[in-house]
N, C-alpha and C positions, 0 to 999 in steps of 0.2 A: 662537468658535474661538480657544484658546491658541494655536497656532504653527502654522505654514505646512503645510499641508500635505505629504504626500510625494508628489513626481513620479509613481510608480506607482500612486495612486490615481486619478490619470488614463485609466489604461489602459481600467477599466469602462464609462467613460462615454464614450470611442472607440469598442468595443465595439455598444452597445447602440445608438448615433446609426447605425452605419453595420447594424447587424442589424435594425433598423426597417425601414430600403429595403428588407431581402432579404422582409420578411414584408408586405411593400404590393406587391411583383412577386414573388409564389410559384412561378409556374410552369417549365417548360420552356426553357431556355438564356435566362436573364434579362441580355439582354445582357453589360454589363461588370462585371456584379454580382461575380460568382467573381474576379474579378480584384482589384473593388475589396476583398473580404473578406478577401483573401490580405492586399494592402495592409491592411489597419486589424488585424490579428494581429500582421504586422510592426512594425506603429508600436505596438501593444500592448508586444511585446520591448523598441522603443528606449524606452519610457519604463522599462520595467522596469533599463533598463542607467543610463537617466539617475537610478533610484535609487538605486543604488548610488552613483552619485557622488554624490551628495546626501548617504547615507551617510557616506560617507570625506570629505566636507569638514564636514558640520555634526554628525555623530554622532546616536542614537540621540534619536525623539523620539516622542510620542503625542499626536497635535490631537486634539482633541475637539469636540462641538458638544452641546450639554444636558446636563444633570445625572440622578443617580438611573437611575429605569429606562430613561428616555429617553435616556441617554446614547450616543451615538454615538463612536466612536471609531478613528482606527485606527491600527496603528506602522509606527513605523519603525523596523527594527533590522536585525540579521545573518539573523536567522530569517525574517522576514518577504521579505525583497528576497531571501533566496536563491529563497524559494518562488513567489514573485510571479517572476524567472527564469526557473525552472525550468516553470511553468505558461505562461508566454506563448511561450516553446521551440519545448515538445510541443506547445501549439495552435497557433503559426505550420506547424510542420511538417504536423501532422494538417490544418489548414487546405486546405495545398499539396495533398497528395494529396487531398483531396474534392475538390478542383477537376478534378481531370482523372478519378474514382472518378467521379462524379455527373454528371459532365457528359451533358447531352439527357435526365436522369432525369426525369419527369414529378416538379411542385415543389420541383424544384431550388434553387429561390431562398430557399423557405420553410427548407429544410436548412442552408443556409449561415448566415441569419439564425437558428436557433436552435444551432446550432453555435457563435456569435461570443457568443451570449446566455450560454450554458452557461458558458464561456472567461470573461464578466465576472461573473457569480455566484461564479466557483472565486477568481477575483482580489480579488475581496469578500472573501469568504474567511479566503485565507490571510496579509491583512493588516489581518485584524477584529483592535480592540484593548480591544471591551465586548462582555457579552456577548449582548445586544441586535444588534449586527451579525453575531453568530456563529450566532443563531438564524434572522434573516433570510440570512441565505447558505447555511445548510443547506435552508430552505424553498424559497427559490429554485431551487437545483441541480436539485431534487426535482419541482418543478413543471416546467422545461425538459427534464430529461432523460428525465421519461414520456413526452414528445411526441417526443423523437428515437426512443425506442425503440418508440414506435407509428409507424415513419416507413411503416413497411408495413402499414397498419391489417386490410388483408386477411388476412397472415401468421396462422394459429390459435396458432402458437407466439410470434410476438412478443407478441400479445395476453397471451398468461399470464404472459410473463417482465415486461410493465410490469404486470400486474396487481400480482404476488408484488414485484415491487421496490416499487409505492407501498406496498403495505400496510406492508412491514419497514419501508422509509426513514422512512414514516409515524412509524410506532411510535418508530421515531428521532428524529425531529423530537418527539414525544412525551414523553421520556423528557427530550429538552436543555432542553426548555422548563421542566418540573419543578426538574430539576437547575438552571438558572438561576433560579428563583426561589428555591429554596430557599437557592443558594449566596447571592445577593443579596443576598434578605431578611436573613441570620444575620451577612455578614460586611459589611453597612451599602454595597456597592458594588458597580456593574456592571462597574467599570476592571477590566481584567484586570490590568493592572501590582499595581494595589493590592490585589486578592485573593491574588497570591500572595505580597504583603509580608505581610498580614496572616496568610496560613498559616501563617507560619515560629514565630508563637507560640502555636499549636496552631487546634482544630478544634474550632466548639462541635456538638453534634448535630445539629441541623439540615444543619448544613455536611456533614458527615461522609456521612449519607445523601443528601445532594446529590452527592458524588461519585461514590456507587453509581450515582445515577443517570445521570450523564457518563460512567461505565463504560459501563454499557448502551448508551445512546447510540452510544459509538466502535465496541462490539463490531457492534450491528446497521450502522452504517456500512459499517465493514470485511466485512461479509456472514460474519462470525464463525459455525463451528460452534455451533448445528445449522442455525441460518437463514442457509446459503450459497447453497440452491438459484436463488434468482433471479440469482445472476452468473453461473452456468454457463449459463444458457441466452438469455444478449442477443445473443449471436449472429446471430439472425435482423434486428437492426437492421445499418446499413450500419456494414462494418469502419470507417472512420474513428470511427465510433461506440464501437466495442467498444474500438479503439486508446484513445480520448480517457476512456473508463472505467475499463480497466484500467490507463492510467497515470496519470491524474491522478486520478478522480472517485474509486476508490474508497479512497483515500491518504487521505481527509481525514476518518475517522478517527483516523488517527493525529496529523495535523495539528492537531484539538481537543484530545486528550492533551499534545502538546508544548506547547502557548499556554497549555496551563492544568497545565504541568507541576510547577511548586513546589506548585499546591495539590494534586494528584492524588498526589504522595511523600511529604504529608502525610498521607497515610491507608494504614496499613499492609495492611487489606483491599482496600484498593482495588487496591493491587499485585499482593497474595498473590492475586487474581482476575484481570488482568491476564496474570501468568503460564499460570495454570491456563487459563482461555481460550486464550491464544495460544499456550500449547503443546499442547494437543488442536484445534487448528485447524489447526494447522504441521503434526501429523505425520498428521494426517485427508488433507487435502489433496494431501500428497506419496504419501499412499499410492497414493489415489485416481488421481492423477498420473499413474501409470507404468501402470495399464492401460487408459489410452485411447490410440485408435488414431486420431482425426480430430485435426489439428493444433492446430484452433482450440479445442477444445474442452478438448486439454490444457494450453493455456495458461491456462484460464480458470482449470484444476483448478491449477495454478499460482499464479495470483494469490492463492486462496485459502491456500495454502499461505504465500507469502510476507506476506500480511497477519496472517498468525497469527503468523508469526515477527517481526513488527514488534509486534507488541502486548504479545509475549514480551519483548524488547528492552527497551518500555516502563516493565513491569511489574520487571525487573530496576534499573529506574533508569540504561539505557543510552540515556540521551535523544542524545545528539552523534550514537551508534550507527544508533538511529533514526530520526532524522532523514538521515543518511547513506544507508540504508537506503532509505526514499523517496526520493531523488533518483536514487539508481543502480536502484531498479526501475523506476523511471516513466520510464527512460530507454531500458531495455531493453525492456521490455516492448512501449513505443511502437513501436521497430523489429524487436518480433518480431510483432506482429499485423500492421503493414504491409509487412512482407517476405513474411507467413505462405504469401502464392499460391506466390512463388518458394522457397521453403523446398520444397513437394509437388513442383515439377518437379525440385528438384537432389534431392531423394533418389529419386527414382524412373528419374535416369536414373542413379546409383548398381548400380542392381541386386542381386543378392541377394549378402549379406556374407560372407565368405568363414567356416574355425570362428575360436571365439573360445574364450581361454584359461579351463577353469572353475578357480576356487579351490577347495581347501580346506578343510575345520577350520585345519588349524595353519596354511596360507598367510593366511589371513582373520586369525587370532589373532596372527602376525607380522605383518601391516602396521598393524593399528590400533594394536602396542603400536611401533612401528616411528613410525608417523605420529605419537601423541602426545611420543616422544620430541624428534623432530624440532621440535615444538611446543613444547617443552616448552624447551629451547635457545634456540629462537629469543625465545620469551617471556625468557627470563631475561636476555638481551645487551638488547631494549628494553624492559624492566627499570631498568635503569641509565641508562636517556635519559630517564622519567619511570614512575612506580609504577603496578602496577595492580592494579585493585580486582578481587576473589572474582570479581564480576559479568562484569565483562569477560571475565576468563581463562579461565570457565564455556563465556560465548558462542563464545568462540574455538577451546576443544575440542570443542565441539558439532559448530561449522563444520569443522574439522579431519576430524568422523566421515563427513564427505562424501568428503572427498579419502580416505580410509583404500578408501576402498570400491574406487578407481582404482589406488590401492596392490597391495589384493590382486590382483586382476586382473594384475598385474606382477609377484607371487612365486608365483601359477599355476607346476603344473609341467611346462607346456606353453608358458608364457611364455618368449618370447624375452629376452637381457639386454637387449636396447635398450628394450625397452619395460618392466624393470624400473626401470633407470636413470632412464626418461623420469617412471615414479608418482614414484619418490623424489623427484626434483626436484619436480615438481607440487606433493606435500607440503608440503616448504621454502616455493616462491614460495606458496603461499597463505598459510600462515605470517607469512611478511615484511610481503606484501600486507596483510593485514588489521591487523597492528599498525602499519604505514604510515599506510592509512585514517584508522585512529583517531587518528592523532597531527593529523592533518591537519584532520579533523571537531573534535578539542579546537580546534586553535588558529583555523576560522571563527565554532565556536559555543560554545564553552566558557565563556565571558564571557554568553552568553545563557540559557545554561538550568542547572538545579539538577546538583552533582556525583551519582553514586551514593551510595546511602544506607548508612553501617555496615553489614555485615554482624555481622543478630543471629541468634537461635538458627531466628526464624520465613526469614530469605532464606536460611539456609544449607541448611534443610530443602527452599526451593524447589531452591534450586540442584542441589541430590542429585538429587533427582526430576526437574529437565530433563534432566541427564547421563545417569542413566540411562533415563530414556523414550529417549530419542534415541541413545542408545548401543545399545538393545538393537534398537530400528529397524531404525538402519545395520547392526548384524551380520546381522539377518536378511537383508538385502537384500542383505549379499555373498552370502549363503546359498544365498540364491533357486534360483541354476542347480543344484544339489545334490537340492533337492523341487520342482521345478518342475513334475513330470509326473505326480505323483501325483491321483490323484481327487481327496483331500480340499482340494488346491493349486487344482484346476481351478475347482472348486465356490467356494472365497475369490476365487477370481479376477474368476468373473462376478457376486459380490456385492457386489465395489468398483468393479469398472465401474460399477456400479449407483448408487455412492456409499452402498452399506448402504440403499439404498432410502427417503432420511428428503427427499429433494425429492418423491419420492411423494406421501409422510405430507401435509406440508408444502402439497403439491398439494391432496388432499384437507380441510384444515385451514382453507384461504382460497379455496378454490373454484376451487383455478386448472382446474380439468378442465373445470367448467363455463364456464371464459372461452375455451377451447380450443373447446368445442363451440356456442360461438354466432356467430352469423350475420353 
């Protein structure tokens, strides 16, 4: 080993020492066990904290231990201890709640013990620094979180949701393993530092199609359109469960694209697919989104949505962005699946909504060009505190088309002025907000990962096409109350509930009907 290890490399092996007790006492209130697991998540964080300082005094560093394929590796940098952070957080927190979720569950013990197992695989993870640790920590994830999500082996539906996840993740695991050899073999290393020094003087073929395959890879990660159907439906595992997937486990797609960020902007396909995926996954997903009616299930259709808009992000060379991105979803997320019980009681003692303001044509067509103005201002004043690139200012009107939608609703000619005054403003602060962010996302990870790439004639042509895919979205969706009652409306309605019917497909493709119907 070159140099000292980093402190948060410690955390896994606290982890797995104390997730061994829970899996030698499985059963029913395993004494002090939940207590002690809360404990060893917690000490999981303080080391994660004692990496940072480690950080901030001795700076950036990568021990290793063997050479070649065998190399092991891991770092230390800004990127890594943010996520090594932000992962022992979310599982101290998701910890906490199993503890009193699970409590008197018949193998309770065994839960908690692979709960703590999952937590040191993610922390493998996301301070792998070869890619030899990157492949074992995706194997790993994969092999622990079949077992949480069969925690109900009875369940006919959890059965099919870990059937369809091992086969994708499978596939996944399948794809990194190629993808690493082939990047390995061509560019003579497993160091991930040194692959993407070496990229920066181009890509031999081998390498190139190594990256396709690191594509695939993050897409079936990320449960990327069309094989999303296995995240919608984990649900039948226990909420901590679903918490700890949809904020952490299924981000680490993205998390292999950032680690291996310099060589993945080295390949112009690899982007220009990147985009195309993650922008038909983003607007797949929201679509599907707004006509589910069970809570959890919309957030799942959520997730989906927001992993395609990280892989967009990607794909634009907005790495500071997305990685920002996964830290503020896996943050919410986490506390919208463990609030999600109290979420049904407060709107339900809510009651029925009183009317609500419809827009217009021209009210819709005034706030969007209303909103981008407002954008458009604000973009230019942080402008002058540091430049932005096509990419960024892209992502920024996109996001903007969200707020436009809250807009309209406020120049409705049934709106009141308070609640016009109230969109405009909303407009601005996201505006601010988001050039904020990213100032803030350059100055922890800027120094870590690759600027955005020129815009040449092949990003400008993506950028068109994100704007307006999502431009024409968002107008339909102010639209919506306008055709909402029409047949032809009713009939799209219940064919995205459905999700277009391709988890069916999907079902039928890898046998999930028949994991549903056995014994």
């Amino acid at each position: 080993m070159n140099a000292l290890p980093p402190l948060t490399a410690f955390a896994p092996l606290v982890l797995l020492a104390v997730a061994a007790l829970g899996l030698i006492n499985p059963g029913r209130r395993p004494g002090l066990f939940p207590r002690i697991a809360e404990g060893a998540a917690l000490a999981a964080l303080a080391l994660a904290l004692a990496g940072l300082v480690q950080l901030l005094w001795t700076g950036p560093a990568t021990p290793s231990l063997g050479s070649g394929a065998a190399l092991l590796a891991l770092r230390l940098d800004a990127v890594s201890v943010s996520m090594a952070l932000l992962v022992s957080f979310v599982g101290w927190i998701v910890v906490r709640y199993a503890r009193t979720y699970l409590d008197g569950e018949a193998r309770e013990g065994r839960f908690h013990g692979l709960m703590l197992a999952t937590l040191a695989a993610v922390l493998v993870l996301v301070q792998a620094g070869s890619l030899g640790v990157v492949v074992l920590g995706f194997i790993a994830i994969g092999v622990v979180l079949r077992q949480l999500l069969l925690f109900y082996p009875a369940r006919a539906e959890a059965r099919r949701a870990a059937a369809k996840f091992s086969l994708v993740w499978g596939a996944g695991d399948v794809a990194l393993v190629i993808a690493a050899l082939l990047i390995g073999v061509s560019l003579g290393t497993a160091s991930l530092a040194e692959i993407g020094a070496k990229a920066a003087s181009g890509l031999p073929l081998a390498a190139d199609i190594g990256v396709a395959f690191l594509v695939l890879a993050a897409a079936l990660k990320t449960a990327a359109f069309p094989l999303h159907g296995w995240l919608t439906e984990v649900m039948e595992a226990p909420t901590p469960v679903s918490a700890l997937l949809h904020a952490g486990i299924i981000n680490s797609g993205g998390v292999l694209l950032i680690a291996l960020a310099p060589l993945v902007q080295a390949s112009t396909g690899a982007m220009a697919a990147l985009v195309m995926i993650g922008g038909l996954t983003a607007l797949f997903g929201a679509a599907v989104m707004l006509t589910q009616s069970a809570v959890k299930t919309a957030l799942a259709w959520s997730t989906v949505a927001q992993m395609g808009f990280m892989l967009l992000q990607c794909g634009l060379g907005l790495w500071t962005l997305a990685l920002l991105h996964i830290v503020a979803h896996s943050l919410y997320k986490a506390h919208a699946f463990l609030s999600s019980g109290g979420a049904v009681r407060a709107v339900a003692a809510v009651g029925r909504p009183g009317p609500v303001a419809v827009p217009g044509v021209a009210a819709v067509a005034k706030a969007f060009l209303l909103a981008l103005m407002l954008f458009a201002i604000v973009a230019s004043l942080f402008s002058l505190v540091a430049p932005k690139s096509p990419q960024s200012l892209a992502l920024g009107a996109i996001l903007i088309f969200g707020v436009a939608y809250l807009v309209a609703q406020g120049l409705a000619d049934a709106a009141p002025r308070a609640l016009t005054l109230r969109t405009a403003l909303a407009s601005t602060a996201a505006a601010v907000a988001y050039f904020s962010f990213q100032l803030i996302a350059h100055a922890l990870w800027g120094t870590s990962l690759p600027q955005p790439p020129e815009a040449g004639p092949l990003e400008w042509a993506l950028i068109v096409l994100a704007l307006v895919s999502f431009g024409i979205v968002a107008v339909a969706q102010a639209l919506f109350p306008l055709w909402a009652h029409h047949p032809a409306t009713a009939g799209l309605r219940v064919h995205l509930a459905n999700g277009l019917y391709l988890n069916a497909l999907l079902d039928r493709a890898t046998g999930g009907f028949r994991a549903t119907r056995a014994a």
